[in-house]
C-alpha positions in Angstrom: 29.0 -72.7 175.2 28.0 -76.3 175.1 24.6 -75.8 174.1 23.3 -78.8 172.7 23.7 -82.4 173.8 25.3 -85.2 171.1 23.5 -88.4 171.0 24.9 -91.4 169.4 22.2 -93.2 167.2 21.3 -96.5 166.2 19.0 -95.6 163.4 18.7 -93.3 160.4 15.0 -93.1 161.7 16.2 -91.7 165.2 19.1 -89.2 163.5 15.8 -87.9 161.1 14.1 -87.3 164.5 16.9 -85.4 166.4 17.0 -83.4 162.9 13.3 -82.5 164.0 13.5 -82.0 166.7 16.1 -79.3 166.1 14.0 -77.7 163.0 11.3 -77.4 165.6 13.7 -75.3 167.8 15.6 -73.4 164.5 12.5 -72.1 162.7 10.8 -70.2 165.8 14.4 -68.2 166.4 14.7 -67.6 163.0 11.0 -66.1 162.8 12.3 -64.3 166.1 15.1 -62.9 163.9 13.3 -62.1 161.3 10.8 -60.1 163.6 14.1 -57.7 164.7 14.7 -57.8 160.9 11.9 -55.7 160.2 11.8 -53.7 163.5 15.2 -52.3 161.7 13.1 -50.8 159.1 12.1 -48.3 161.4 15.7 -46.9 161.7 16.5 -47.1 158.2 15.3 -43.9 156.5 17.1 -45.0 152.8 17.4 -47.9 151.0 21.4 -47.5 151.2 21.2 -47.9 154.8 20.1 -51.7 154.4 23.4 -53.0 153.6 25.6 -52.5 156.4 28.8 -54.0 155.3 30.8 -53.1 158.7 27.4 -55.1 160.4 27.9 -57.7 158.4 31.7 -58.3 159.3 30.3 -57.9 162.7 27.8 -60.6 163.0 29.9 -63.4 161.2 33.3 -62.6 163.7 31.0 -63.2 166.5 29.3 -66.0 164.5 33.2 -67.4 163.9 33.8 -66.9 167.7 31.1 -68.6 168.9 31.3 -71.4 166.3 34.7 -72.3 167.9 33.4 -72.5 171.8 30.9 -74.8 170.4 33.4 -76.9 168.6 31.3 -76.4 165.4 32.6 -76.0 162.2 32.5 -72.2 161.5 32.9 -72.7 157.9 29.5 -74.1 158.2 28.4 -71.6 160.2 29.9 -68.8 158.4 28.3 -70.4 154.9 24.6 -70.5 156.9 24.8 -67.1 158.4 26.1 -65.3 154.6 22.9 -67.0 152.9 20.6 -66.0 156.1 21.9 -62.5 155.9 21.5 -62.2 152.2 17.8 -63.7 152.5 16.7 -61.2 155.4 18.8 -58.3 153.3 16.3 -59.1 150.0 13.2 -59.0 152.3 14.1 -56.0 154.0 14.4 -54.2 150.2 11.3 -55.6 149.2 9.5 -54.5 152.4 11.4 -50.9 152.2 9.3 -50.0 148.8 6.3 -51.2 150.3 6.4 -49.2 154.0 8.7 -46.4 152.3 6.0 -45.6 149.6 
């Protein structure tokens, strides 16, 4: 579960550019998850079926499991995956009036 590699720097310059070159990985997976995002409208006939508390629960064990066999902190992670939830929750209300109409 060692996915990424740690790199001592010598610079703020070079830790700004491992920080981009990260971003560069993070925001094509999060348009990826935001793509599945909406393909779950399709299976959602009614707006209570958005919020899926026991999903929810669900997603941030794993996220806690995973956090831990990456020897990252999953307080971090748990913090980063609520506010990603709750952003991909709003659009998925916003885009169930519009396809739901």
């Amino acid at each position: 579960y060692k996915y990424f590699m740690k790199k001592k720097c010598h610079s703020l310059k070079e830790v700004r550019k491992n920080i981009d070159r990260i971003d560069r990985k993070l925001v094509p997976l999060i348009g990826e998850r935001e793509f599945y995002v909406k393909e779950s409208l399709k299976f959602k006939y009614k707006k209570k079926d958005i919020m899926d508390k026991k999903r929810i629960i669900e997603v941030l064990k794993k996220i806690k499991v995973l956090s831990k066999k990456s020897s990252v902190n999953s307080k971090t992670t748990e913090t980063f995956w609520k506010f990603m939830i709750k952003v991909f929750i709003d659009l998925e209300y916003k885009l169930f009036n519009k396809i739901k109409k």
